[in-house]
N, C-alpha and C positions, 0 to 999 in steps of 0.2 A: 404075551411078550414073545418075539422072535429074534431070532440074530441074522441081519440082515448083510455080508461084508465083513463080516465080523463085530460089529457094530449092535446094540444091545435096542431094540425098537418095541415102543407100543404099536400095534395093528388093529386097528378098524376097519373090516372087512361088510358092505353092504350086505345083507340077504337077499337073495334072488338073484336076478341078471342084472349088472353092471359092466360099462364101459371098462376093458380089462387095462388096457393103451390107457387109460387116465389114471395119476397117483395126485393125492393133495399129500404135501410133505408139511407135517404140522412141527415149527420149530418152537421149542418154547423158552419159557421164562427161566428165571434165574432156578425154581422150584424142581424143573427136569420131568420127567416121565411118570415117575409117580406121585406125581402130584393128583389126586381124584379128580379135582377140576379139567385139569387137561386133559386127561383121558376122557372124560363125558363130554369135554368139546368134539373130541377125535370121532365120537360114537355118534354126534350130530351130524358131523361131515358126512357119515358111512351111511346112518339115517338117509340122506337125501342123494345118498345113489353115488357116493368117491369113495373108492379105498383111501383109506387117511392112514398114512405113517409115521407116526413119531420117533425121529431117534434120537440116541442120546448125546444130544451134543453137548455133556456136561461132563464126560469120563467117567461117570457114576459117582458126582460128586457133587450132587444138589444141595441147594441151602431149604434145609429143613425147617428153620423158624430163625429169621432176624432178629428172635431177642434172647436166641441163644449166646450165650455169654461166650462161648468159643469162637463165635463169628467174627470176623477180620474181616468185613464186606470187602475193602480196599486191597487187602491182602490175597482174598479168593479172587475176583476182579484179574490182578496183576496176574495170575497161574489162569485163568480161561479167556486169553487173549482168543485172537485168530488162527493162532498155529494148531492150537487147540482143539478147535473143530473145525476146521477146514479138513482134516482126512477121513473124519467123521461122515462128512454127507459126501465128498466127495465117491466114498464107496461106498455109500448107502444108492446114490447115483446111479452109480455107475454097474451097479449088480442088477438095480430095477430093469436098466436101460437092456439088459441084456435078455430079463424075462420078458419083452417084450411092450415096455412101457414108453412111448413117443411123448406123452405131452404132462408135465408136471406142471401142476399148481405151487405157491407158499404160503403159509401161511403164519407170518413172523411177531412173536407175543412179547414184549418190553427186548429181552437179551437176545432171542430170536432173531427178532429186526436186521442185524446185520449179515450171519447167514445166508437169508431171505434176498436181500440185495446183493450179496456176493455169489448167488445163484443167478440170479437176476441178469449180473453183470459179464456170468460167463456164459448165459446164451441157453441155460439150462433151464429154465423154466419159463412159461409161456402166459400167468397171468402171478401178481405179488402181490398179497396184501398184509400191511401190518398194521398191529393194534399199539399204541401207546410205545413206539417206539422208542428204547434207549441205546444208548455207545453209539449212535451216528453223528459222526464230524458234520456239523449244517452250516455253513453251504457244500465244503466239498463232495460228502456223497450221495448229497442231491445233483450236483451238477456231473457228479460221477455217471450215476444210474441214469439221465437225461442223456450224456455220450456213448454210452456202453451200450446199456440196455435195451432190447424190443418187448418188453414185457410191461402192461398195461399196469397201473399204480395205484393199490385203493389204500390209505391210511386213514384209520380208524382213532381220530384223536380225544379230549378232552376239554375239560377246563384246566384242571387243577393237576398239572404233571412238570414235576421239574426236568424231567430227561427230554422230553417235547416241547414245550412251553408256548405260549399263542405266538410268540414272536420267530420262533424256528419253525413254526405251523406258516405264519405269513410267508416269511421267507422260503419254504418251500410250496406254497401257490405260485407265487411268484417265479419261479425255476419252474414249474412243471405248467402251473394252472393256464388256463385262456388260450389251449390249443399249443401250447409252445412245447410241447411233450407228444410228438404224433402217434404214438400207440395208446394211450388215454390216460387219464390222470384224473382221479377224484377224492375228496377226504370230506369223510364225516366228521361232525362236531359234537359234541354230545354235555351237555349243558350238567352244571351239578355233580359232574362224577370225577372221580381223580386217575392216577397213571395207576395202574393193576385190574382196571376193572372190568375190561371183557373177561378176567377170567377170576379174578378171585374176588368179584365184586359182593355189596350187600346184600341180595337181593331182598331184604327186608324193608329197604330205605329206597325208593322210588329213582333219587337223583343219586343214591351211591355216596351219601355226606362224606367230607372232609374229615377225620378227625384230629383231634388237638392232639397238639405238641407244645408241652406243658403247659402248666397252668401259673395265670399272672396271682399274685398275692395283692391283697391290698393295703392300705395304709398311707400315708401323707410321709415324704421324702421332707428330716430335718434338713437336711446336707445344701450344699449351691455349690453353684458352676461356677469358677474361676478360670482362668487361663494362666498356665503358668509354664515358661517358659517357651511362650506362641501357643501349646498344647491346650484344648477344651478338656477340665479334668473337672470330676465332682468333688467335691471335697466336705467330710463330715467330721465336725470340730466338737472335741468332748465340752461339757459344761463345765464349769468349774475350772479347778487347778488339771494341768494334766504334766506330762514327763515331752516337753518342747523339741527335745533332740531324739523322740522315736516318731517312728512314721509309721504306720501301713498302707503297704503297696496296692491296692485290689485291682489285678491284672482281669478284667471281664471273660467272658465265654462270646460268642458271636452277635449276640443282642447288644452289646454296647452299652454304655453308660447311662441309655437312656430307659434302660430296661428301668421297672418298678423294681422289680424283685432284687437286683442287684445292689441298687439305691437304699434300700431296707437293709441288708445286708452292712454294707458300708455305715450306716448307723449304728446297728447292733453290735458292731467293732469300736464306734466312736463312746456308748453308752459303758463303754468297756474300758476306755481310759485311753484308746489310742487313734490320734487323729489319722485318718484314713482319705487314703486320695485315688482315685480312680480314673487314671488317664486316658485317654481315647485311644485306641490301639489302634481302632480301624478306621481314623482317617474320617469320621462322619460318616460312613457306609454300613453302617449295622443292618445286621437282617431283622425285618423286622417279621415277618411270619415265615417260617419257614415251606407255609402251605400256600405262598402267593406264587400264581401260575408262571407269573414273569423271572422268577428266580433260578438261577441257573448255578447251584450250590459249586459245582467242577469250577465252573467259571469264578467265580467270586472267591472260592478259597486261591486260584492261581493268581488273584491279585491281591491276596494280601499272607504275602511270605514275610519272611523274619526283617527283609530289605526296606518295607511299608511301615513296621515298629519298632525295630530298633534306636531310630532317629528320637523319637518318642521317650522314650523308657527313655535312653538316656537324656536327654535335655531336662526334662523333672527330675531324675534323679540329679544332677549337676546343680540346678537352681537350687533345689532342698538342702542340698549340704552350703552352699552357699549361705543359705539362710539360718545354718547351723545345727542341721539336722546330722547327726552321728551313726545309728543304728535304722535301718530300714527292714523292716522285715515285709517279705511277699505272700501274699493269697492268690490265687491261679485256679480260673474254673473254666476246665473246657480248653480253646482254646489260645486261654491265659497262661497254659502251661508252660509255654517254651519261652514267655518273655521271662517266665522266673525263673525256669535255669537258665536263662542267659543274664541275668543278674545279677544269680546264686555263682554260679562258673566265673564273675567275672570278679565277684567277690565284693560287691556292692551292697548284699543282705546278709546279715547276720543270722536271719531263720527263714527256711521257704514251708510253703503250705499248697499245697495242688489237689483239688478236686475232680473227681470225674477226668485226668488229665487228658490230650488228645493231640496227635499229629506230636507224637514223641516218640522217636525212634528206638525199639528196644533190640536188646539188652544197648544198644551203643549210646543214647543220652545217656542212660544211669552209671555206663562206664566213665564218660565223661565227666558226669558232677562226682560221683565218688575220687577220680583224680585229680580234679579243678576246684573244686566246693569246699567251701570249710565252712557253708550254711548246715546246720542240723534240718532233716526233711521229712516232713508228713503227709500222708498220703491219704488221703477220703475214697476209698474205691466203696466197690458195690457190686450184686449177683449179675447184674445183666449191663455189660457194657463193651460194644464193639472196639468202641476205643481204646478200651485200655481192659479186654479182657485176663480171666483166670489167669489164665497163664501166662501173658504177660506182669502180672501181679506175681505171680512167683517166679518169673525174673527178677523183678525188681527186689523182691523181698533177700533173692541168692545172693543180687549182686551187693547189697546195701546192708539185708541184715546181719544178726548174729556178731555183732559189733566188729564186722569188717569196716562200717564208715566210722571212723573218731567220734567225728560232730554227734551224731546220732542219728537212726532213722526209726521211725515208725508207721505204721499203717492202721489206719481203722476196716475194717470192712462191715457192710450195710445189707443185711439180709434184706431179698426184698424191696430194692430200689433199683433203679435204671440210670442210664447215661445222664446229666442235667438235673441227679433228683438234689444238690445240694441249693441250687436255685431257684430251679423251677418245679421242685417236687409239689407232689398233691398233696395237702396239707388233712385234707379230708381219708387217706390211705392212710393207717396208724402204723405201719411199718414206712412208708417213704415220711409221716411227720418225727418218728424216731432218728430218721436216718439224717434226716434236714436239721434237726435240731441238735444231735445227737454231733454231726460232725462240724456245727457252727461251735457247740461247747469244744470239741475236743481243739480247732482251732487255735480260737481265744487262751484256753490251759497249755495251747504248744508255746503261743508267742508269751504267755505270764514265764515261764522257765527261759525260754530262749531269749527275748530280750533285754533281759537281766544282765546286765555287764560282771564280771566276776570278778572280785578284789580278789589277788591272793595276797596274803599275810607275808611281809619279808623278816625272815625269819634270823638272827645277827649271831 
């Protein structure tokens, strides 16, 4: 490790005589500098005769492990914009440049990648290669790098990478490829392997497999599709006598109505005495693996904001009372959350229930439903979840518990489970089937209290 500008750098320095006028400047991933991997990339570079420098264009503030529960990827993300490290290489640069160094290499690793091209673009570097590139606007800073640029182009792509995906790979063939980029243009493909794996790949596993994000449960769906109110909703109707003027809301997670797991669910609620309807939030667009190449998560969450379901949620909620339905109580997994405080807020439930919840803005939703809400509200959290981590949980617990909210609030927390384990938990994990099962009972025991309408006695 050196300080290179003031700037905190790994160095890989070849043995013997090396070209001293040549740096490869290794930018990395979201992981930074000391990451093991990175550094034995940097020692292969140095191996074949380039001083390789890695600095830290992180601030000293790498993400250590994504299923750390403190992690806010979106949050970290938002604080290591551009501005961020841009001073970072620029006087990493610009110090080399003075020891005597004419010709730099990039070599730009998923967060890297921009960097790399923003080197590219200012004239500083004379060949760029990136691996599994993410944060690049495609087309613009492809057609950026094609105006700007004299630096020759290798990207090192994949199958299976949502920040790249085959169809921003096309699209930039297409911008650079068949001679239309006169300093050169080339990208590898590499079959079987996903976005991380020049560096932190299996090497156990040949292609670098895919792996799963959750797991589907099985079982046969009692429930059917209706439409109601134009809406495609599931709908799972108890047997028997049931209580006609309650409903349950089950607001989905990003999978949609079509999912298994969720449909199971929506039963296990009807098995319970309360008829359950589960509207389409998103429009027929549900993700359906989260690990198909063509998906482009940024994108698809920006088309479907509260503007896409609101229309939704309210038109079933309108027809159901029409139909004589009284009391609605909400279930919210994932990205279900916000239509139930915007239900609970608007005072159309009587109890909310939010699992795993996500894209909830803290502490200001909870300020919100604690001022707006006169729904009672439970909460399903769990040890590892970027979405609605620790500490955000003890937000929400300041603003809402210790009977500052009337209605009531509670939380469960789930040793031992992750983001999505109320759905899509591994049932085969005997701490996420505690957690799964554990927070479907606590549920069901919220809405048996909460949708209970309350006679008070008048008293003469």
């Amino acid at each position: 490790m050196e300080q290179i500008g003031g700037v905190e750098c790994y160095v890989a320095t070849p043995t013997g005589d090396y070209p001293k006028d040549k740096v490869i400047l290794f930018l990395t991933d979201v992981f930074g500098i000391q990451l093991i991997n990175n550094r034995l990339l940097a020692d292969d570079f140095a191996r074949n005769g380039y001083k390789t420098v890695m600095p830290d264009i992180l601030a000293g503030e790498p993400i250590i492990d994504f299923n750390d529960p403190k992690v806010n990827i979106m949050e970290w993300l938002g604080r290591h914009g551009p501005e961020s490290w841009i001073p970072s290489v620029d006087k990493v640069v610009e110090v080399l440049k003075t020891e005597g160094v004419t010709r730099f290499g990039t070599t730009g690793y998923c967060f890297g990648a921009p960097p790399a091209f923003y080197l590219a673009c200012k004239g500083e570097s004379v060949a760029t290669v990136v691996s599994h590139p993410s944060r690049l606007d495609v087309p613009a800073d492809i057609e950026k790098y094609k105006t700007e640029s004299k630096a020759p182009l290798l990207i090192n792509s994949c199958e299976v990478d949502q920040q790249f995906p085959p169809e921003k790979q096309a699209i930039t063939d297409e911008i650079l490829g068949g001679g239309k980029f006169a300093p050169g243009y080339e990208r590898t493909y590499w079959d079987g392997c996903v976005h991380g794996f020049a560096v932190r790949g299996d090497l156990s596993d040949p292609k670098v497999k895919a792996g799963k994000e959750g797991v589907l449960h099985e079982g046969v769906a009692e429930g059917k599709f209706e439409q109601i109110a134009g809406v495609a909703c599931y709908v799972a109707t108890p047997t028997g006598d049931y209580a006609k003027g309650k409903v349950v809301l089950y607001l989905s997670d990003i999978f949609g109505l079509r999912l298994i797991n969720s449909r199971l669910l929506a039963d296990g609620f009807a098995r319970n005495g309360y008829k359950t309807i589960m509207p389409d939030i998103l429009n027929g667009d549900a993700i359906k693996d989260l690990n198909d190449p063509s998906l482009d998560i940024m994108e698809w969450l920006s088309r479907h904001g509260p503007e896409t379901w609101t229309g939704s949620v309210d038109n079933v909620v309108a027809s159901l009372k029409a139909e004589g339905v009284t009391r609605i109580a909400t279930t919210g997994y994932c990205f279900g959350a916000p239509p139930a405080f915007y239900l609970a807020c608007r005072n159309e439930s009587v109890a909310t229930v939010v699992s795993h919840p996500s894209h909830l803005e803290c502490p200001k939703d909870f300020e919100k439903y604690k001022a707006e809400s006169k729904a009672p509200l439970l909460i399903n959290s769990c040890e590892v979840d970027s979405q609605f981590p620790l500490d955000q949980q003890a937000i929400a617990d300041d603003v809402l518990g210790g009977g500052k909210f009337a209605p009531g609030y509670e939380r469960t927390y789930w040793d031992g489970c992750v983001h999505g384990f109320a759905v899509r938990g591994d049932l085969s994990d005997p701490k996420v089937k505690a957690g799964m099962e554990g927070s479907f009972a606590a549920t069901v025991d919220f809405f048996k209290k909460k949708l209970v309408r309350i006679r008070l006695r008048r008293w003469s």
